[in-house]
Structure formats: C-alpha cells, structure tokens
C-alpha positions in Angstrom: -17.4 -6.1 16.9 -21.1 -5.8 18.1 -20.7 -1.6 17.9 -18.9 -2.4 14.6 -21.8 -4.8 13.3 -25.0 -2.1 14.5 -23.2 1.4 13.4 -22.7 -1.2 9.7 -26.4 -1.9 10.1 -27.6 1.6 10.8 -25.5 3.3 7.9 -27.0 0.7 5.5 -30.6 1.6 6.8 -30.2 5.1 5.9 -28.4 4.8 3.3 -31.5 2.9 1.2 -34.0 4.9 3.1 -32.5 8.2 1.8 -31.4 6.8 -2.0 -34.2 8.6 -3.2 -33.1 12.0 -2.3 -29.5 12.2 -2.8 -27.8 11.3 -5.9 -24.6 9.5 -4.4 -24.8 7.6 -0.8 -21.9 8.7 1.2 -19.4 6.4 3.3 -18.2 8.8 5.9 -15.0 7.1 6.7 -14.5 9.1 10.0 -17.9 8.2 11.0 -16.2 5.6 14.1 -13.2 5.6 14.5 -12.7 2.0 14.9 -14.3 0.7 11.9 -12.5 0.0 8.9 -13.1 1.7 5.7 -12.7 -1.2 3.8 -15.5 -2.9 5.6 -18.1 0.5 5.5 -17.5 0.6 1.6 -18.2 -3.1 1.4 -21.7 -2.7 3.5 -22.4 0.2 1.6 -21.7 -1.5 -1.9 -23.5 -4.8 -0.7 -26.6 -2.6 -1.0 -26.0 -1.7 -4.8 -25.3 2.2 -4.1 -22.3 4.0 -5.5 -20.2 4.4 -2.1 -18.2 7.1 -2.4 -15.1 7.3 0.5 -12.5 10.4 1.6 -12.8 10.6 -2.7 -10.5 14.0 -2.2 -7.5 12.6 -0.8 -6.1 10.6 -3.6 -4.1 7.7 -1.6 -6.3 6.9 1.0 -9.1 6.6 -2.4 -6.6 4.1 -4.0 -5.7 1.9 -1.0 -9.7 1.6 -0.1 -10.3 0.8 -3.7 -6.9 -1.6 -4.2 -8.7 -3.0 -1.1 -12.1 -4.0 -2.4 -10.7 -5.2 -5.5 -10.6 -9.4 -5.0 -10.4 -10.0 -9.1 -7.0 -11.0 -9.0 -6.0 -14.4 -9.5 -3.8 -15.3 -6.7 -1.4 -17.3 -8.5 -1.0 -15.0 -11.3 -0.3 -12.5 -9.2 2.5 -14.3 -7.2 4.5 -15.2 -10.2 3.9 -11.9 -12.0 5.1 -9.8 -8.8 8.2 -13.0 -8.4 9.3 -12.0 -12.3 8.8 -7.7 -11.5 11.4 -7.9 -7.8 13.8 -10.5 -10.4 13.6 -7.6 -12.7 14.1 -4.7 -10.1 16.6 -7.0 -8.6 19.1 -7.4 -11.9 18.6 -3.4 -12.5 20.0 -2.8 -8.6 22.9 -5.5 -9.0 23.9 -4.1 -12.5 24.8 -1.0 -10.3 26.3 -3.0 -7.6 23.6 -2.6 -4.9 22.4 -5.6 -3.0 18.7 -5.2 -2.3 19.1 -7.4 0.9 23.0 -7.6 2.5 24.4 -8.2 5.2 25.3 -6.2 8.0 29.2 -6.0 6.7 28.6 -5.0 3.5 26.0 -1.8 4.0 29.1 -0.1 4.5 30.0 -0.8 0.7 27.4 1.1 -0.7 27.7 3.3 -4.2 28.5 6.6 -4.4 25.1 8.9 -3.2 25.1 11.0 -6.6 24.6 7.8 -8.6 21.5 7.3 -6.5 18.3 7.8 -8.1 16.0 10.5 -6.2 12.6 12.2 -6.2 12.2 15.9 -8.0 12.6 18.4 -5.9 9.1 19.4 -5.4 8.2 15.5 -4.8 10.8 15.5 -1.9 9.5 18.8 -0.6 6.2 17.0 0.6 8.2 14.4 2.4 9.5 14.8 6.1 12.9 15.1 6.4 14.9 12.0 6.8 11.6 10.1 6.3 13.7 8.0 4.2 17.3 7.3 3.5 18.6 7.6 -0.3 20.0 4.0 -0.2 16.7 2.7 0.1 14.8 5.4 -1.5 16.3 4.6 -4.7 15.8 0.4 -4.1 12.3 1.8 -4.1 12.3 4.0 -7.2 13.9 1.2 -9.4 10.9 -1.5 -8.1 8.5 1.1 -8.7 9.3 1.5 -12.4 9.4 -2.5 -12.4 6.1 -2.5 -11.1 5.1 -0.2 -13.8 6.2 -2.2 -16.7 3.7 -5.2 -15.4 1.7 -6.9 -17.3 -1.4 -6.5 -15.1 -2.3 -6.1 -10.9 0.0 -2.9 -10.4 -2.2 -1.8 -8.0 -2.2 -4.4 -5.5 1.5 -4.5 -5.9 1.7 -1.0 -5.6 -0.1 -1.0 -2.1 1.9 -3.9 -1.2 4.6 -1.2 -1.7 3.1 1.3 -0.4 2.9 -0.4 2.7 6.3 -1.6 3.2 7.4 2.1 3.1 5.9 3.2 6.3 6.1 -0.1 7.9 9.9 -1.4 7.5 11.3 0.6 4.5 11.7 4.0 5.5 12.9 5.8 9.2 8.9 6.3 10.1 8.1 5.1 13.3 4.3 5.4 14.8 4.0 6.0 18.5 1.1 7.4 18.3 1.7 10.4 16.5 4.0 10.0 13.3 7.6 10.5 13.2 11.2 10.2 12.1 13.2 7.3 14.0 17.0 6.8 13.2 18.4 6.8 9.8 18.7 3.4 7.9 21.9 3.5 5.6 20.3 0.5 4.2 17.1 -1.4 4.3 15.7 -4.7 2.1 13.4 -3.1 -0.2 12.5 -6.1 -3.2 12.0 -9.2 -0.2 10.4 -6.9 1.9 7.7 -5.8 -1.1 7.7 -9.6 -2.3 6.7 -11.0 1.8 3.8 -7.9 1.5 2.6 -8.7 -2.3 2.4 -12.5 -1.3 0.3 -11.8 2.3 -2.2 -10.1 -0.6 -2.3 -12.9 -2.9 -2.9 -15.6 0.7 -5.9 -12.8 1.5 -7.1 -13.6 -2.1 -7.3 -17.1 -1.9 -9.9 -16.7 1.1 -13.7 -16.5 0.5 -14.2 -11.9 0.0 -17.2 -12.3 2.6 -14.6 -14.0 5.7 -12.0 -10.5 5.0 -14.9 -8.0 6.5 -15.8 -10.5 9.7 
C-alpha cells in the first residue's frame, strides 16, 4: 500500500507540473501492475484534470467509468434492479425456464432452438464453450430487462458483466484464462441480483474509504 500511495503521489506531481504542456493528462493504467485503475483515475481526477484511461478498449473504459460513478442512490438502485430480475424472471418462466433449479430439474430444460443466442459475428469473438446456451440465453433476456430501466443500467450492467466471468459462464482463471467444464445450467437473475446489491452496499460507504 505504501508503493501504491508514492507511485499515486508521484503521477499526481507530474501530472500538474506538466498540465501546461499537454492538452489531456494521461492515466497509464499499466503504469504498476498492482494498482487499481479505479484508484489512478480517482487521484488523477482529484487534481481537476481530464484523466483519460485504456480510452481504446471500450469495456475496460466503461467498467473504470461505471466504477467512479457514486451518484446513484443506493436504495433506488436496489428496488429498481429487484423490479428488472422480477421482470427478466416472468419472461424466462413464461418459457418454462427456471432461472435458479435444482439439481433434478436441469435435466428438464427447453428445447436448444427455442434458446435465444448471439449473431453469428457476436459469437465469433467469444471462445468456444465460454458459455453454455442455457445460460447464455438467462443472460440475454436480463440484459434486455436491464435495458428497459428506468435509470442506473450501467452499474447493473457491470454487476452483469461481472457475474459472467465469475460464476455464469465455463471461464475459469488460473492464471491465464480458460474454458472449465460445461454448465447445462447456471443461476443467472440471483446471481446478477447478489452482484447489483454488493454495488449498492459499496454506495452507501463514504466515495473517499473505496480507494484506501
């Protein structure tokens, strides 16, 4: 935390010292390895600079700004995301599909072509068997919940986002990425729910105690 806390301090220093010059201040995210990008756009940001991150890859620019972003009202954003998995929830058991069963009834799943799926191009950038279509289409039905929300798709977006390569799909991290054993089935809605409400306990704590 001390490196953490000096290599902060230093990037700050030169970042004001050399606002004259340059038009943006950069965060470098890979600048240490072990310091969180959240935390060097925070420093940076504290100083009243535009911080600009990894700007060119798109998701790793949405989760660092989701990230930053404390103006949602935790409770709002708990009964919003409770009424978006009731609506995803209905839409799965119209079809017959239990977002969360038990172990006897995975087997009694719907038929695969009534499944919804990515375009062909979209599933072309995944790795194969990254994901199982069970749960790949509990995750396309909450995303288009998501997207009919009110307000705060973002964060429940990330909060989605995350429970894809955490518990959702057949990743597994050890260290390098790859593709563990098929899931016929996997909770999608609670899982997303457990994630979006861990966000809204964050917000409820002071912003300033999230980059200690």
């Amino acid at each position: 935390m001390i490196g953490i806390g000096l290599c902060c301090h230093f990037r700050r220093t030169w970042c004001v010292n050399t606002s004259g010059d340059l038009s943006y201040a950069l965060a470098l995210v890979f600048w240490i390895r072990f310091a969180e990008q959240e935390q060097r756009l925070s420093n940076v940001r504290s100083s009243e600079l535009p911080a600009l991150g990894s700007r060119h890859i798109r998701c790793r620019t949405f989760a660092s700004d989701t990230k930053i972003d404390w103006s949602p009202d935790p409770d709002e954003l708990e009964t919003i995301a409770a009424a978006v998995a009731e609506c995803a929830i209905d839409e799965l058991e119209r079809d017959g599909i239990i977002d969360d069963p038990q172990p006897n009834l995975i087997q009694e799943t719907p038929r695969m072509t009534a499944l919804r799926t990515l375009p062909p191009d979209a599933l072309k950038l995944l790795l194969r068997n990254s994901i199982s279509a069970l749960p790949l289409h509990k995750t396309l039905v909450l995303l288009d919940a998501i997207q009919h929300a009110l307000k705060y798709q973002s964060h429940m977006r990330l909060a989605l986002a995350r429970a894809l390569v955490s518990t959702i799909s057949n990743l597994h991290f050890g260290p390098e990425v790859g593709v563990g054993p098929p899931k016929k089935d996997s909770p999608v809605v609670s899982t997303w729910l457990g994630r979006v409400l861990q966000i809204a306990h964050r917000l409820t704590k002071p912003a300033k105690a999230a980059w200690r």
